[in-house]
Legacy VTK file of the C-alpha trace (Angstrom):
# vtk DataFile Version 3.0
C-alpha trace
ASCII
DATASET POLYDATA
POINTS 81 float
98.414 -19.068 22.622
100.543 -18.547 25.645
99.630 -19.544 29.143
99.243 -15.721 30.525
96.361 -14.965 27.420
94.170 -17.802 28.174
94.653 -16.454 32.611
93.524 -13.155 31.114
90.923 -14.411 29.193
89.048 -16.609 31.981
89.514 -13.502 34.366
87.854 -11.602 31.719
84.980 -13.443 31.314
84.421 -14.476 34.740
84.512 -10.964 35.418
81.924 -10.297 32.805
79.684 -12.987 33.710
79.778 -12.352 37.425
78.605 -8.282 36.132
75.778 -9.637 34.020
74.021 -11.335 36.720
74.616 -8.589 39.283
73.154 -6.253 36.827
69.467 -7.134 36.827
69.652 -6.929 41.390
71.622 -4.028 41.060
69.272 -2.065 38.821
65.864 -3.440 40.115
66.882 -2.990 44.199
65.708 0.998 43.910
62.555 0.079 42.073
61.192 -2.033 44.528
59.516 0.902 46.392
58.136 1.612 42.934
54.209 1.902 43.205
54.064 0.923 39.210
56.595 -1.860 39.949
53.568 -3.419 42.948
50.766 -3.150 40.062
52.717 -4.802 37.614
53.448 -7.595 39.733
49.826 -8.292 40.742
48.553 -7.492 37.107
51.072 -9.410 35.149
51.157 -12.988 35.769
47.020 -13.388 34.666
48.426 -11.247 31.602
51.398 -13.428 30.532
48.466 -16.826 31.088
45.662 -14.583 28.262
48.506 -14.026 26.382
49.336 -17.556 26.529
46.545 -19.394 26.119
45.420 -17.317 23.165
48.634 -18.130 21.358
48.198 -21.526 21.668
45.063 -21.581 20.402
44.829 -19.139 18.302
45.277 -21.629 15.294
42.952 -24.108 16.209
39.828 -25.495 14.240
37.250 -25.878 16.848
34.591 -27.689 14.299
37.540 -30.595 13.712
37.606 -33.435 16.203
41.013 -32.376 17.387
39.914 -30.080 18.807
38.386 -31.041 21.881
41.639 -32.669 23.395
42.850 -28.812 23.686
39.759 -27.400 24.677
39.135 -30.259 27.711
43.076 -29.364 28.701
42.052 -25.903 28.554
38.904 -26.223 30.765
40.710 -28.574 33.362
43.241 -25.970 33.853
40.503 -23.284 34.129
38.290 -25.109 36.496
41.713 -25.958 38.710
42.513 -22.500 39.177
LINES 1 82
81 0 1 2 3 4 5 6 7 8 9 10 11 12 13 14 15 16 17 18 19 20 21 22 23 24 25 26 27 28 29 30 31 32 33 34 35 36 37 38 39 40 41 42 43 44 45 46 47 48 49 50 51 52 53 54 55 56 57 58 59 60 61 62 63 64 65 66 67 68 69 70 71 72 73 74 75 76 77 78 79 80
């Protein structure tokens, strides 16, 4: 591999990198007026924590003793927020 390839190939993918996190700014910037953009933003983070939490515990056997670790974690965090 001569000296001139690998140049090419750094520039290359320094050049892709640098467009791949531009992107996401670059594209979001003219959404930020975006009324649907404002709900989503206020809606979404209590969203992301349901879908969460149910995931979790979703395969949990309440009626075992193991249970109750998980469900004090899960009613510390409730009565903290």
């Amino acid at each position: 591999m001569s000296d001139t390839y690998a140049v090419v190939a750094v520039l290359v993918s320094a050049a892709v990198t640098w467009s791949l996190r531009a992107l996401p700014f670059a594209a979001l910037a003219p959404l930020r007026a975006s009324a649907t953009v404002r709900y989503l933003s206020t809606r979404m983070p209590a969203g992301v924590m349901v879908i969460l939490v149910v995931y979790c515990l979703r395969d949990l056997p309440i009626t075992e003793s193991r249970a109750v670790a998980a469900l004090a974690a899960l009613a510390g965090a409730v009565f903290a927020h």
